[in-house]
C-alpha positions in Angstrom: 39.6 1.9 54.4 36.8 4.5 54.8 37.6 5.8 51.5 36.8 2.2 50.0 33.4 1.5 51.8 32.2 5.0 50.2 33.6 4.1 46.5 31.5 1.1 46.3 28.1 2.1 47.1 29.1 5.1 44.4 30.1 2.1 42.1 27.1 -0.3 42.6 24.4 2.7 42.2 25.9 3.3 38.6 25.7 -0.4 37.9 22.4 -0.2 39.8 21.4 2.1 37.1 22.5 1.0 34.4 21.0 -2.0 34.6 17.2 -1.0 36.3 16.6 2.6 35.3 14.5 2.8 32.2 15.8 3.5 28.4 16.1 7.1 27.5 16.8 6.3 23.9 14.7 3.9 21.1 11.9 1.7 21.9 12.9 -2.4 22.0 12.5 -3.7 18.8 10.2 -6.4 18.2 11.4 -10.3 18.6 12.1 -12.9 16.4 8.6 -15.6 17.3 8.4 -17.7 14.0 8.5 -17.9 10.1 7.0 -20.1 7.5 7.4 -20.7 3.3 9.8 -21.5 1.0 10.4 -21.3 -2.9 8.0 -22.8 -4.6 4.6 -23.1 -6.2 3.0 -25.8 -3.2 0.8 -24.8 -0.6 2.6 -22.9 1.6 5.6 -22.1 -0.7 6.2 -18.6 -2.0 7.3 -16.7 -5.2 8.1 -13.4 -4.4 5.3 -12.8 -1.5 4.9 -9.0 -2.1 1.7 -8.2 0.1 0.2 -9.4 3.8 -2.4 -8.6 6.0 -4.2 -9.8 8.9 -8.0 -9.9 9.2 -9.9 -9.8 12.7 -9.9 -13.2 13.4 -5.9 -13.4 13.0 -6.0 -15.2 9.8 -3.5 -14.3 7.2 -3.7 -13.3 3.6 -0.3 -13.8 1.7 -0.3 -12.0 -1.7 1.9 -14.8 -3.2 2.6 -12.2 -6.4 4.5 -14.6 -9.0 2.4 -17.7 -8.5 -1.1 -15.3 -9.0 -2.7 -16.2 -5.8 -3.8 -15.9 -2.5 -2.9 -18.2 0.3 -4.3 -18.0 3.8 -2.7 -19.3 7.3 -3.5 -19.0 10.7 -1.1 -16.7 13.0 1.4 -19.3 13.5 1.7 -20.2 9.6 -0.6 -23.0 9.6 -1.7 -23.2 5.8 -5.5 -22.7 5.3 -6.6 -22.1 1.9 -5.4 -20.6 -1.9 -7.8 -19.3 -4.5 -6.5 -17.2 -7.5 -4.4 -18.3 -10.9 -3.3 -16.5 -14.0 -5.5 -14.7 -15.8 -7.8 -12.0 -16.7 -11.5 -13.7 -15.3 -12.9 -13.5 -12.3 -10.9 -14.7 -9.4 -7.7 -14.8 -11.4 -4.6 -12.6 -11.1 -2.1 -10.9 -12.8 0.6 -10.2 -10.0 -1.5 -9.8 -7.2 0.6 -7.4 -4.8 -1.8 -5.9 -2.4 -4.4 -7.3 0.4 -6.7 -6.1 2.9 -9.1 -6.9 5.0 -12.3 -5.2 5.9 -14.3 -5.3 10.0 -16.8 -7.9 8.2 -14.0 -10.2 6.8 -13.6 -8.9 2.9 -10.8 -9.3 1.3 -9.4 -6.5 -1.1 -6.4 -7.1 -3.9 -4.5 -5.3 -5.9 -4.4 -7.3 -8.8 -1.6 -5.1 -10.0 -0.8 -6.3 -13.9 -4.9 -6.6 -14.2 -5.5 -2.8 -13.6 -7.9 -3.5 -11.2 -9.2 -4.6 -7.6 -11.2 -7.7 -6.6 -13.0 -8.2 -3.4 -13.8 -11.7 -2.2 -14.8 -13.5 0.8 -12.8 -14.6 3.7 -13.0 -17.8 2.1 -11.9 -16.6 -1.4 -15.2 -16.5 -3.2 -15.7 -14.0 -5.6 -17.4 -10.7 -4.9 -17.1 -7.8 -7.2 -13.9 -5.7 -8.6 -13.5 -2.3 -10.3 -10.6 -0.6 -12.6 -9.5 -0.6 -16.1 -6.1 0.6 -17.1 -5.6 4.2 -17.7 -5.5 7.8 -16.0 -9.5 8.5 -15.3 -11.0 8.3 -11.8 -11.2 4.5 -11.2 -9.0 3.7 -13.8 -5.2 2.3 -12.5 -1.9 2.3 -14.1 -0.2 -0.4 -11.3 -2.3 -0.6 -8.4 0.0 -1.4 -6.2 -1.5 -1.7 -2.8 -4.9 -1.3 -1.0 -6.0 -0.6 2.7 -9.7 -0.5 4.0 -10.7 2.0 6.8 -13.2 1.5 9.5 -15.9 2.8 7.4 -15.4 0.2 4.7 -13.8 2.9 2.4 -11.4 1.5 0.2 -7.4 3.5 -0.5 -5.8 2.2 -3.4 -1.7 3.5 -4.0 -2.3 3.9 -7.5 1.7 3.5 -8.4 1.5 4.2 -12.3 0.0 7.6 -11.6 1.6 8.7 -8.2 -2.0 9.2 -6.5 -4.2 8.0 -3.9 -7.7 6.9 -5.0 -10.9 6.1 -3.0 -13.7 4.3 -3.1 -16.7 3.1 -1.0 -16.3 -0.7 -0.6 -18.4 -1.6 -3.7 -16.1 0.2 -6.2 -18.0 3.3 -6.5 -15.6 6.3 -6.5 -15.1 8.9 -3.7 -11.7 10.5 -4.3 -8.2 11.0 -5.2 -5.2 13.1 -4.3 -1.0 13.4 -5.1 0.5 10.2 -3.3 4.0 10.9 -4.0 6.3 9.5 -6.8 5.3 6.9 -7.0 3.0 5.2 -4.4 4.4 1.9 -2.9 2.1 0.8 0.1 -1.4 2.9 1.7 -2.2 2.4 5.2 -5.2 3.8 7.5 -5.3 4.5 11.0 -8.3 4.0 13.4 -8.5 7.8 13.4 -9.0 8.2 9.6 -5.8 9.9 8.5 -3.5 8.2 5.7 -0.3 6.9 5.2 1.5 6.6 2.3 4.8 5.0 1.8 6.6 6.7 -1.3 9.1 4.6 -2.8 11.6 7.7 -3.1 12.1 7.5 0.2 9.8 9.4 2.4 6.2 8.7 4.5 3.5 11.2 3.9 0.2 11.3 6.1 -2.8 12.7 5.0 -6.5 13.3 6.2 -8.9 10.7 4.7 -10.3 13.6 2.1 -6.5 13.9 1.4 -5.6 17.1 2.9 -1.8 17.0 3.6 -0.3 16.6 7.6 3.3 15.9 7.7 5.8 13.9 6.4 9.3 12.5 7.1 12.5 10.5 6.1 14.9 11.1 2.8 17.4 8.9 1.2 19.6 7.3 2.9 20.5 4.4 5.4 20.4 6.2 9.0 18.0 6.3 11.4 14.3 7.8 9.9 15.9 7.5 6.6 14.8 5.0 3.6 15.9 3.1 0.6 12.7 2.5 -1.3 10.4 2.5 1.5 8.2 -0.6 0.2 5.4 -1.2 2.9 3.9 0.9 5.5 1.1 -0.2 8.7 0.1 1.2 11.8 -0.9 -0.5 15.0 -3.5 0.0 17.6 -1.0 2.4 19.7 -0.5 5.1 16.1 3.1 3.3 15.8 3.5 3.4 12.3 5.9 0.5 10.7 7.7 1.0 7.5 10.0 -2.0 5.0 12.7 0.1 4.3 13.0 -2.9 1.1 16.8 -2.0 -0.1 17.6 -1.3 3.0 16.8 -4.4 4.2 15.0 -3.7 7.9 11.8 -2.5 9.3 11.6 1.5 10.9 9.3 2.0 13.4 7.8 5.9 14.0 5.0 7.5 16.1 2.2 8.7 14.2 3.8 12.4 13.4 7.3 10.5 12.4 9.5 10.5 15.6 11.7 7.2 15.1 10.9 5.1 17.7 13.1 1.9 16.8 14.4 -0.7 13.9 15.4 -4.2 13.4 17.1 -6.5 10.4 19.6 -6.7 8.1 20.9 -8.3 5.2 20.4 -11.9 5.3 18.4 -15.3 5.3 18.7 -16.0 9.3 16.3 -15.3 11.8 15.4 -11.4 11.9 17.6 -10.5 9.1 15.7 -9.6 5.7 15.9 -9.8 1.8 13.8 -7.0 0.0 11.1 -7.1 2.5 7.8 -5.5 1.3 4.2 -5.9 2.9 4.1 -5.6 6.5 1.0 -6.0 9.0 0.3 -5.7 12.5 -2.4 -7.9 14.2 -4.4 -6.6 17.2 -2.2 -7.8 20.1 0.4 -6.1 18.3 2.4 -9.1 16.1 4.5 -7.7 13.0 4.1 -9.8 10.2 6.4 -9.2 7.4 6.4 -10.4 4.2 10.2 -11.3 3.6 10.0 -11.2 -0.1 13.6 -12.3 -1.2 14.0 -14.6 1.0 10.6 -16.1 -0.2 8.8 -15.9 3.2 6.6 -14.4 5.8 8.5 -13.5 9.4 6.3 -12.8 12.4 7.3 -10.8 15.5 6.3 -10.1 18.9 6.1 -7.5 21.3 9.3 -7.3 23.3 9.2 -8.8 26.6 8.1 -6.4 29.7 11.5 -5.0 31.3 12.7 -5.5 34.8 11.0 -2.7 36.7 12.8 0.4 36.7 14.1 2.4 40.0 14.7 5.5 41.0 17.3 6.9 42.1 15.9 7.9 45.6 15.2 3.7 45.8 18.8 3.3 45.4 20.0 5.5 47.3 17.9 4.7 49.9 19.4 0.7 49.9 22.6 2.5 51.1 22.1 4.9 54.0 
């Protein structure tokens, strides 16, 4: 009998344990919270959304890349507003793919098949644009996607070329650099420094002048590995998130490429993914991803706070 009172307080600590102390291993993916379109050419349907970001205000901008447009919802997937159809004028599109959003509400697209970016309003009016096809500074062969810093300087992922270019916010250009082969997505974090997604299957980080950091991943499907990584953004915390598209899932990473956590798989349910390419994170930390074969935008949340962990003098110390 004595030797069965001392087994089970042995036993119940490792449940104890189990259960309380805290993960050693990945972060907790995000959760499923909602999703919204279908396919279609109405307002709120999708063909092939490609690109999506969130502005300051939590609004956000769809590039809806097959119907050559913008449309705008609020965080839960309320549809706003549209503005954009085929052509070559102002305010028209040629498979939009990119969009960003500037501190004082801009909006910035790639307006890929154009060879060019336009800038509008929050409210979709027209503001100015630069880029002509070819291989000079300012000139684009696919411009694929576009991020805006806290300066105001614009990154373009220059796809057709394999380079980074920059500009201020009114077109006028500052820079370029080797973005990889070939550029898919261009993110900035609040410190400045650059990340590029290149579609062989790696992330590359670089200073905002385009001085090379680090990089990480190859091809492949394990952990920290890609398949035509498609979309890259970073949160408030440096976390950077990556659409690994023919992998179907989102990778998550620290800023200098530790894998942290992922989530999806093949699939039309909840969570599961179809090519997924633009991804964006709002300021209380909401992944938005642009679920482009499955002709939709998925939203995720920050995983609930876990039970509070013990230690394994507090245990020990329920038994004396």
């Amino acid at each position: 009998m004595k030797q069965c009172f001392l087994v089970a307080p042995v036993l119940l600590v490792a449940v104890l344990a189990a259960v309380l102390l805290p993960a050693t291993g990945n972060a907790q993916p995000p959760v499923y919270i909602t999703q919204w379109g279908t396919y279609g050419s109405g307002n709120g349907q999708f063909w092939n959304p490609f690109g999506v970001v969130v502005d300051a205000g939590g609004n956000v901008y769809v590039a809806d890349t097959n119907n050559d447009r913008i449309q705008v919802f609020t965080s839960t997937g309320t549809y706003l507003t549209k503005w954009g159809m085929s052509g070559t004028g102002n305010g028209q599109f040629d498979n939009p793919t990119g969009v960003a959003a500037d501190g004082s509400g801009n909006v910035y697209v790639a307006d890929c098949q154009n060879y060019r970016i336009q800038k509008f309003t929050s409210s979709g009016v027209y503001v100015t644009q630069w880029g002509t096809y070819g291989g000079g500074e300012g000139q684009f062969d696919v411009p694929r996607d576009v991020a805006v810093d806290a300066r105001g300087d614009v990154y373009v992922a220059d796809w057709g070329h394999g380079r980074i270019q920059v500009f201020t916010s009114s077109g006028t250009f500052i820079t370029q650099w080797n973005g990889g082969s070939p550029p898919a997505s261009v993110a900035v974090d609040a410190s400045g420094n650059v990340y590029v997604a290149d579609f062989g299957g790696r992330i590359q980080v670089f200073t905002s002048s385009g001085t090379f950091i680090t990089q990480w991943g190859t091809r492949g499907t394990g952990d920290g590995q890609f398949y035509n990584p498609s979309g890259v953004a970073v949160d408030a915390s440096g976390n950077v998130y990556v659409t690994d598209y023919s992998n179907h899932r989102i990778q998550v990473f620290t800023s200098s490429g530790t894998y942290l956590t992922q989530w999806g798989t093949r699939g039309t349910g909840n969570g599961q993914f179809y090519e997924p390419c633009g991804v964006a994170v709002d300021g209380s930390g909401n992944v938005y991803i642009a679920d482009m074969g499955n002709q939709r935008i998925q939203k995720f949340g920050v995983p609930p706070t876990p039970a509070k962990s013990m230690t394994w003098g507090r245990i020990k110390s329920l038994y004396r």
